[in-house]
Steps between C-alpha positions, in 0.01 A plus 500: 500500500228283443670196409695544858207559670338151357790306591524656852070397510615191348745373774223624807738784550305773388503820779190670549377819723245422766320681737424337873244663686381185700769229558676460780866673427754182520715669196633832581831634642294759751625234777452759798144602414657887448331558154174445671643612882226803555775563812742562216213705309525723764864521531543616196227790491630605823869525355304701217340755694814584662613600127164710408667627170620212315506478128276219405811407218845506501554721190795346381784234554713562819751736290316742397205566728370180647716536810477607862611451843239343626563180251917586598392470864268176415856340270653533833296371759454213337840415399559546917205227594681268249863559646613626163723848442263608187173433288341624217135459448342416145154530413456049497711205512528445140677794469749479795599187365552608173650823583724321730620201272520682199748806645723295666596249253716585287623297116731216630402449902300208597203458690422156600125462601265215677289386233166594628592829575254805404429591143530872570935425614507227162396836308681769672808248458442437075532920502830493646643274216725319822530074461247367679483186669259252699572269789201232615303601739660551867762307373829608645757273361384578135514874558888457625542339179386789308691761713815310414408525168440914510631744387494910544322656749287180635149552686287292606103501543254349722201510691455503799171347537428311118138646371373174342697249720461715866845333614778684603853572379799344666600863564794457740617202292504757192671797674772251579541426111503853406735595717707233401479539101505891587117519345221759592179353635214637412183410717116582425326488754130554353355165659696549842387855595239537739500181581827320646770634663598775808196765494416318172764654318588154301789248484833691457404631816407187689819342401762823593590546101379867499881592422614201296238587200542686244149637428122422591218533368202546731092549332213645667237334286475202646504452939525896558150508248608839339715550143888588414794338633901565569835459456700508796865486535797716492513894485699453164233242373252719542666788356590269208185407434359850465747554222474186335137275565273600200188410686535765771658772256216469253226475656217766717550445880227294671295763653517620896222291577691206393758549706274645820371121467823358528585682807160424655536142410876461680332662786211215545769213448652668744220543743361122464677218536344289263756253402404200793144537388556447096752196643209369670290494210754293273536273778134400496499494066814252502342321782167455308623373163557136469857406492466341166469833303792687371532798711848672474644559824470808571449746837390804317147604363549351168359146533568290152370193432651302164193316284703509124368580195353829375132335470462293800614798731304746342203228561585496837549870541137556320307233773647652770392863385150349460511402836515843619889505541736741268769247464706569165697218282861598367591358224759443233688735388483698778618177691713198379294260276424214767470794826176607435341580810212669701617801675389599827547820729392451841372868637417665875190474365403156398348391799550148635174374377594622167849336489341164667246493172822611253665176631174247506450588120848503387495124666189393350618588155848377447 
């Protein structure tokens, strides 16, 4: 362990735990300001008090005693806002997607990914023991060449809104593919949710492919500001995965109040519209930032701008956090050797000021 550890330090790619209580938050995925919303504070203790004698745990998984109607009721209200027939809620997006991956792949299908898709679907897919494959990024002539190349059951995965990149998916291109090579798309939607899309319900929706996918994945840790996530998708998908998806069959049930915040948090997004506001805000960032830099195009939150090399962007990262800003590099391996970049998540809450002085520093110092 320690040898691994010295050659991680060695190549300026050693992770470390901080704690922020000062900067200015340009790094997190609470894009709506609902983690810190006190509106949504109260939400959620009035949904609370309307339920005076809830257990403060679940008890057990969702089998044995960890279920109820309210989180039945909760499955299918949300799985109505996002035009699907079913979902099934797991306690965090790590474990939907490897519940989800690793249940429905089976020895001998093929799932053909984008190559910067999520860790948590690369894992849930090396438990299934299915062939895996990569296309480049967005690229749709080299996935057709892998679907020709399939064989079994073929799915394919992508997201929606790309968490280091912030561009989008060619969704309707990809539906068309599936369809053709008879494939089932799989979509998360982690980065898209909240934030894009009719009553902020993400991309499938936006482009009409609510029936054309297969399954979705959909987190509440990042825009909604709360914890857990779902699968939505048919009635026999989710009866499927209650059978089969280890993560939600071994595992305690989040407690009521997790899922009390959920509902209070689909309320708000409902209630607000927030998306022309957060639009406005990336509008000024790209504006700001000289056209020289590397920003990846991108209309989402996620803001990423290439510098290369593990040491220079973790230099560049570390002056711009001693400027007051809580910018944070990605590096290699967690991106391509060559990609390194600074991240950045525009919020509600990032005033203009704030975002004006983000993109004066970021100029002055590449």
């Amino acid at each position: 362990m320690q040898e691994r550890l010295r050659e991680r330090s060695k190549s300026k790619a050693l992770r470390e735990l901080q704690v922020n209580t000062s900067r200015i938050d340009f790094c997190s995925n609470d894009y709506l300001g609902f983690s810190r919303s006190p509106v949504l504070k109260q939400l959620i203790s009035n949904e609370l008090k309307r339920y005076p004698d809830y257990p403060n745990g679940s008890t057990g998984s969702r089998l044995i005693s960890g279920n109820d109607r309210y989180t039945e009721q909760l499955e299918q209200e949300i799985a109505g806002l996002h035009e699907a027939q079913s979902g099934l809620l797991f306690n965090s997006g790590y474990d939907a997607n490897i519940g989800l991956f690793s249940a429905i792949l089976q020895r001998g299908d093929t799932v053909i990914t984008d190559e910067l898709i999520h860790a948590s679907i690369i894992d849930g897919i090396r438990l299934s023991h299915a062939n895996r494959f990569t296309f480049r990024h967005n690229d749709l002539t080299h996935l057709e060449d892998k679907l020709k190349a399939a064989k079994g059951n073929i799915f394919i995965a992508v997201e929606s809104i790309y968490s280091m990149d912030g561009d989008e998916a060619p969704l309707l291109e990809i539906a068309q593919l599936a369809e053709k090579y008879q494939a089932a798309l799989i979509v998360d939607e982690a980065h898209a949710t909240g934030i894009l899309g009719p009553n902020s319900c993400g991309l499938v929706q936006q482009y009409g492919l609510s029936k054309r996918i297969f399954a979705r994945v959909v987190t509440f840790g990042k825009a909604m500001g709360v914890h857990g996530a779902i699968v939505l998708g048919s009635d026999v998908l989710k009866s499927y995965l209650i059978n089969f998806a280890r993560s939600f069959i071994y595992t305690t049930a989040a407690p009521f109040y997790t899922h009390a915040a959920i509902k209070a948090a689909y309320r708000l997004l409902r209630e607000e519209n927030l998306q022309d506001v957060l639009q406005q805000k990336i509008r000024l960032f790209k504006e700001n930032i000289r056209a020289n830099i590397s920003l990846i195009p991108s209309r989402s939150a996620i803001q990423s701008i290439i510098i290369g090399g593990n040491a220079q962007t973790r230099h560049t990262a570390l002056r711009l956090q001693e400027a007051g800003f809580d910018v944070r590099a990605i590096l290699h391996p967690t991106v391509p050797e060559g990609k390194e970049r600074l991240r950045i998540c525009l919020h509600l809450f990032n005033s203009d000021t704030e975002i004006i002085s983000l993109t004066q520093a970021i100029n002055e110092l590449i």
